[in-house]
C-alpha beads as a LAMMPS data file, in Angstrom:
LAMMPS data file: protein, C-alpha beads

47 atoms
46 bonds

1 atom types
1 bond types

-500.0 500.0 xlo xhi
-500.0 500.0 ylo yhi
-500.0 500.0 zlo zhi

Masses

1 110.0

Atoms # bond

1 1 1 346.836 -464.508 452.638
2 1 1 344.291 -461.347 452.052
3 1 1 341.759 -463.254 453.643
4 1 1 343.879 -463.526 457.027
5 1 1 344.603 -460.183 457.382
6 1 1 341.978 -459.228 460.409
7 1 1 343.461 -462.308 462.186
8 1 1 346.840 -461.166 462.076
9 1 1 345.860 -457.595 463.106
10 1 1 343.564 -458.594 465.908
11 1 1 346.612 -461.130 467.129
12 1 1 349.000 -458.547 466.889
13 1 1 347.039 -455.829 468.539
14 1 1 345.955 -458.429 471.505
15 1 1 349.901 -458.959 472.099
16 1 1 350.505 -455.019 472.335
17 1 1 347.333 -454.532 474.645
18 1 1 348.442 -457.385 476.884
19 1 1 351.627 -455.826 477.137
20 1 1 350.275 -452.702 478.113
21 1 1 347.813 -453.543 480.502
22 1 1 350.357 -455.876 482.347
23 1 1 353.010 -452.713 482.755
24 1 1 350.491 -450.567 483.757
25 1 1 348.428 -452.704 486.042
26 1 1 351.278 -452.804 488.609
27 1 1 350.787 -451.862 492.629
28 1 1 352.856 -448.932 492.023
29 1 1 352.254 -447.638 488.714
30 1 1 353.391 -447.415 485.666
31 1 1 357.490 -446.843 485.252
32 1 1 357.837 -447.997 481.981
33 1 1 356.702 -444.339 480.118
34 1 1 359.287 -442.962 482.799
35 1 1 361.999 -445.278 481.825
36 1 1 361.823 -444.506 478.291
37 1 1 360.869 -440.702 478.787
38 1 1 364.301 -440.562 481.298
39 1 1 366.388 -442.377 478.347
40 1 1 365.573 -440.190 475.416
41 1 1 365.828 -436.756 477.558
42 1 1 369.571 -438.156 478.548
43 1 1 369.845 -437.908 474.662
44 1 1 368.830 -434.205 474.556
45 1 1 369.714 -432.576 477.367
46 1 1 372.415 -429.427 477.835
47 1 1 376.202 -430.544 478.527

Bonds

1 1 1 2
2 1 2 3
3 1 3 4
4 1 4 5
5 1 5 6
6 1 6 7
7 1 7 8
8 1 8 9
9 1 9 10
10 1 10 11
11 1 11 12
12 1 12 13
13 1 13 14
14 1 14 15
15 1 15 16
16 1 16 17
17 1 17 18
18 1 18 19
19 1 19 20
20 1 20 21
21 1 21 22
22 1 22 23
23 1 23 24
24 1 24 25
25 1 25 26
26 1 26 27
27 1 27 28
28 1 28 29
29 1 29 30
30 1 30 31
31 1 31 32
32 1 32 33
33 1 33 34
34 1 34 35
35 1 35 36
36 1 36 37
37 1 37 38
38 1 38 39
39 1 39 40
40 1 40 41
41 1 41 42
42 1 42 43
43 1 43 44
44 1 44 45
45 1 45 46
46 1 46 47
């Protein structure tokens, strides 16, 4: 399995670049950052 290890990392990182570069290559930009960035201030803000 040691010998595969490269593989598996260059797989996985292909998957999480793909992903990126198809939320952020959008006509309007990106609104995934937003989305999360809006959902974890709801978590800290004042009541």
């Amino acid at each position: 399995m040691g010998e595969y290890d490269a593989i598996w990392v260059f797989i996985i990182s292909a998957i999480f670049v793909g992903f990126y570069i198809f939320i952020e290559a959008r006509p309007k930009g990106s609104t995934f950052t937003k989305d999360i960035a809006s959902t974890i201030s709801r978590f800290f803000r004042k009541r």
